[in-house]
C-alpha positions as CSV (number, residue, x, y, z in Angstrom):
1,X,96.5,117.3,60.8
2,X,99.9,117.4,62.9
3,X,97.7,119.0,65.7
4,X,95.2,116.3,66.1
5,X,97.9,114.0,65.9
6,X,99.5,115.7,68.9
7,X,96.2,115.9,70.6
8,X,95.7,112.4,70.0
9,X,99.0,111.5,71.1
10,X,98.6,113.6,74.3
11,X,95.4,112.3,75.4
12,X,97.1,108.5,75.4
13,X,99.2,109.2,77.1
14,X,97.6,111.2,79.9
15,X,94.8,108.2,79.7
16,X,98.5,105.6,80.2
17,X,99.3,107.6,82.9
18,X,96.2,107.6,85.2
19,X,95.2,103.8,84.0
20,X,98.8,102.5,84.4
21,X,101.5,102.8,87.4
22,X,104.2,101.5,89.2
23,X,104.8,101.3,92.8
24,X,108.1,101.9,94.9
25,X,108.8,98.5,95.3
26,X,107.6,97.5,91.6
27,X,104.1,96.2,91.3
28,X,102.5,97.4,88.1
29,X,98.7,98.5,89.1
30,X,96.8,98.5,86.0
31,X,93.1,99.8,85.9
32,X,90.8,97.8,83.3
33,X,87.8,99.3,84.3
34,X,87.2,102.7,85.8
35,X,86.6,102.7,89.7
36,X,82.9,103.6,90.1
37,X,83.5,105.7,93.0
38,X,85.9,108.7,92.1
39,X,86.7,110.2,95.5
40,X,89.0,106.7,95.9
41,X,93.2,107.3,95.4
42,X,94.3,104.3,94.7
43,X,97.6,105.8,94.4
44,X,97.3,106.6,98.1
45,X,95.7,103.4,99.3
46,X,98.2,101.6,97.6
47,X,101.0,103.4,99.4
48,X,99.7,102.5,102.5
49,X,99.6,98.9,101.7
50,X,103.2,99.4,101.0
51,X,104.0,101.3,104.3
52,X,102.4,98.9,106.6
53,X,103.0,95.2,104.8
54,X,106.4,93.9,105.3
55,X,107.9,93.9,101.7
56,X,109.4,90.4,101.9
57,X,105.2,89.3,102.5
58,X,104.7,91.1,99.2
59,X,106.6,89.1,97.3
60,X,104.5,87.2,95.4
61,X,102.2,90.4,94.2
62,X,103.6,91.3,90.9
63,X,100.3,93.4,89.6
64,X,97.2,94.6,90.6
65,X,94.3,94.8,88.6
66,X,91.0,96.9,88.9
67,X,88.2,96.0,87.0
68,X,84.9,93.8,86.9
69,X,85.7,90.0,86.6
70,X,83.4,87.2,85.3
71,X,84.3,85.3,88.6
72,X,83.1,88.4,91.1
73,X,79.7,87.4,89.9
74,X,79.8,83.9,89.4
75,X,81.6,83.0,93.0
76,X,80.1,86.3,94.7
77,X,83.8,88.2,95.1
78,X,84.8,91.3,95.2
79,X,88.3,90.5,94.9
80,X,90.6,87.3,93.9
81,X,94.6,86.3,93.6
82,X,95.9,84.5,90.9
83,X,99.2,84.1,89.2
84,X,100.6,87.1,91.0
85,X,98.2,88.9,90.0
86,X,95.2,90.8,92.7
87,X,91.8,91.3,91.0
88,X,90.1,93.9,93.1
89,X,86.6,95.1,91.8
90,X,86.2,98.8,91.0
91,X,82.9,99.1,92.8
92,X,84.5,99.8,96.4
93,X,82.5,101.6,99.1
94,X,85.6,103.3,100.2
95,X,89.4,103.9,100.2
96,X,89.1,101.8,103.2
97,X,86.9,99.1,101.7
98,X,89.8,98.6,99.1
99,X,92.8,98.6,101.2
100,X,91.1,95.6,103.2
101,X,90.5,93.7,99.7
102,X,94.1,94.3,98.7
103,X,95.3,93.1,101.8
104,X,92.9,90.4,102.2
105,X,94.2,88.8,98.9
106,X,98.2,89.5,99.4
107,X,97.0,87.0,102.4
108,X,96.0,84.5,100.0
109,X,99.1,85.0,98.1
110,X,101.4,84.1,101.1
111,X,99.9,80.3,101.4
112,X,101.5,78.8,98.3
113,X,105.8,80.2,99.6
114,X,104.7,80.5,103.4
115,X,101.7,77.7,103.7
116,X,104.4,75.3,105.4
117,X,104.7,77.4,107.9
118,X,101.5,78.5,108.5
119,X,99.9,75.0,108.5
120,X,102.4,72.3,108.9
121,X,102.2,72.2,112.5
122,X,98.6,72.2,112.5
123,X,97.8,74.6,115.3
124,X,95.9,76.9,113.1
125,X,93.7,73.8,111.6
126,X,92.9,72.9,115.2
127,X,91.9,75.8,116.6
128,X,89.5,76.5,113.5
129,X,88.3,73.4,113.8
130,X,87.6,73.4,117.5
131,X,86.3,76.9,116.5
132,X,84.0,75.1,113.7
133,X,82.9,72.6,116.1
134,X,81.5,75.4,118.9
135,X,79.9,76.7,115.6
136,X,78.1,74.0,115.2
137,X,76.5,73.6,118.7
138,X,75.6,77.1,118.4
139,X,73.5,77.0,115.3
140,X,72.1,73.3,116.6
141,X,70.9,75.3,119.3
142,X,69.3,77.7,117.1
143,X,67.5,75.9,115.1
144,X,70.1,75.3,112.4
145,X,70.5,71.7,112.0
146,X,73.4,69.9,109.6
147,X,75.6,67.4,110.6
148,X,78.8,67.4,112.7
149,X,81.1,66.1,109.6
150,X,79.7,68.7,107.6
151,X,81.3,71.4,110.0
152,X,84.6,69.8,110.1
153,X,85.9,70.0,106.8
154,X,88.8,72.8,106.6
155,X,88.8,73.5,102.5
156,X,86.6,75.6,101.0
157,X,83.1,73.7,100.3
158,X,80.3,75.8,98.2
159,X,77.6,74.1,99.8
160,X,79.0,74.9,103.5
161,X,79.7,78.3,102.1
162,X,76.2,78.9,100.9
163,X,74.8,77.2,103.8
164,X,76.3,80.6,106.2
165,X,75.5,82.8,103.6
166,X,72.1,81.6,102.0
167,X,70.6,79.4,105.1
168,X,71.6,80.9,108.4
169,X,72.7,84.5,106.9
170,X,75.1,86.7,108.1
171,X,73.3,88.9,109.8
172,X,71.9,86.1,112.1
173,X,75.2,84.8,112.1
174,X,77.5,87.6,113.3
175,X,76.2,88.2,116.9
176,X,75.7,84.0,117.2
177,X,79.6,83.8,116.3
178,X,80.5,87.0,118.3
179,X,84.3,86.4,119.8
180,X,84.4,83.2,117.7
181,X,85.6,84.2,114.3
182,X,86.6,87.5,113.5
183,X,83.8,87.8,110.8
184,X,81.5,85.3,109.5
185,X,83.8,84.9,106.4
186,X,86.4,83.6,108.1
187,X,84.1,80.3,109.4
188,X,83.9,79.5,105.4
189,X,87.2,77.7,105.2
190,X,90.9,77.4,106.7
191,X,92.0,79.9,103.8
192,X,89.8,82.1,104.5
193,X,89.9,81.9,108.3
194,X,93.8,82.8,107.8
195,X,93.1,85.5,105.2
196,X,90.9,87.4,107.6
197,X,92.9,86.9,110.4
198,X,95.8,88.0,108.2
199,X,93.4,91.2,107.6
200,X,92.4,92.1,110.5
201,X,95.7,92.2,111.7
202,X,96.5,95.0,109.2
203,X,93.4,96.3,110.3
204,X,93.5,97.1,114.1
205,X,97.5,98.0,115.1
206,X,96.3,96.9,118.7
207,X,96.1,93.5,117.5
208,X,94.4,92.6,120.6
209,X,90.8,91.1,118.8
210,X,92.8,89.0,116.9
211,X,94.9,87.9,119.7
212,X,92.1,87.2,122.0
213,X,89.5,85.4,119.0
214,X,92.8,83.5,117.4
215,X,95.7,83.3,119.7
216,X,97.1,80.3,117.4
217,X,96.6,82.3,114.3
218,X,98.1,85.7,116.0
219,X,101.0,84.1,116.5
220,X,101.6,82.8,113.0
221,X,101.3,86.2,111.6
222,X,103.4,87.8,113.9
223,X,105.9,84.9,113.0
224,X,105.3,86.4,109.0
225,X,106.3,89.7,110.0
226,X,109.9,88.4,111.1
227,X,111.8,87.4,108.1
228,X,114.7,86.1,109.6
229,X,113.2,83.7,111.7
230,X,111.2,82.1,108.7
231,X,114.2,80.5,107.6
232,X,114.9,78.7,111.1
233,X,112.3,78.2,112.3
234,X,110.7,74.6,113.4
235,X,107.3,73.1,112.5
């Protein structure tokens, strides 16, 4: 009996130890479902989140969980933030695939302590918008017909959301919006549209897409990276 015990004991906690870590600079990763693809480290991907993210602009990330959520299938996500917490789906392609959700949703975490900076002058809002605007002309041109106002909302709207994804498609839309957006996710909102900037500058460590596509945006994120200045800065 004392030997199954032990057994028992031994196999909770080697199951606590590969379900349940901490990082080096403290955020608990927690796995609530097993990743579906076994040839991913998290361990390792997480690291390199770590080594190339400024630690002040992790901040807000307390824990990351991997698992299946009701809300991946119900808002079509692989990945969400909330309450300092990253939801990141364990059905990734990739260790690459899930360094880019992690990263893309530390983005969204920055907009509640940083959003001041990033929007308050409201250079990113107008070049997105100007950006939404050539958007529209293009897919008037194609054949895609909606109305102006509908293009020039910055928040997240389903029905402008579905209408990239559902109406037009993606795959129609990438080479239509080639040197617009940096992917056809970012057209979907001013969240988003900083989120995969924010991404993509993680991304490439040329930087120069971004800085070519978003010059405005570029520029905020390379502001994020400089902690000293966020303090003094002017908007």
């Amino acid at each position: 009996m004392m030997l199954i015990n032990y057994m028992q004991e031994s196999q909770k906690k080697l199951q606590e130890t590969v379900s349940n870590f901490y990082t080096p600079t403290g955020i608990h990763v927690y796995f609530k479902d097993a990743l579906l693809n076994a040839d991913i480290n998290v361990e390792r991907v997480i690291a390199k989140v770590e080594e190339t993210i400024a630690t002040h602009l992790l901040s807000e990330v307390e824990m990351v969980i991997v698992g299946w959520f009701e809300e991946f299938e119900e808002r079509k996500l692989n990945a969400f933030y909330k309450d300092g917490t990253l939801h990141i789906s364990n059905m990734q392609s990739d260790e690459e695939d899930m360094y880019d959700d992690i990263v893309h949703e530390i983005a969204h975490s920055l907009e509640s302590p940083l959003g001041y900076i990033i929007y308050n002058d409201e250079k990113v809002k107008g070049e997105f918008l100007r950006k939404r605007k050539h958007l529209h002309d293009i897919l008037w041109a194609h054949g895609f017909k909606a109305p102006l106002d509908f293009f020039m909302e910055p928040e997240y709207d389903e029905e402008f959301d579905m209408f990239l994804y559902e109406k037009v498609g993606y795959a129609k839309l990438s080479p239509l919006m080639q040197g617009l957006f940096v992917s056809p996710y970012a057209a979907t909102s001013l969240p988003e549209y900083f989120a995969t900037g924010f991404t993509e500058f993680y991304l490439d460590n040329n930087h120069n897409f971004l800085q070519k596509v978003s010059p405005e945006l570029y520029k905020k994120i390379l502001l994020l990276q400089q902690p000293e200045k966020l303090d003094t800065a002017e908007f």
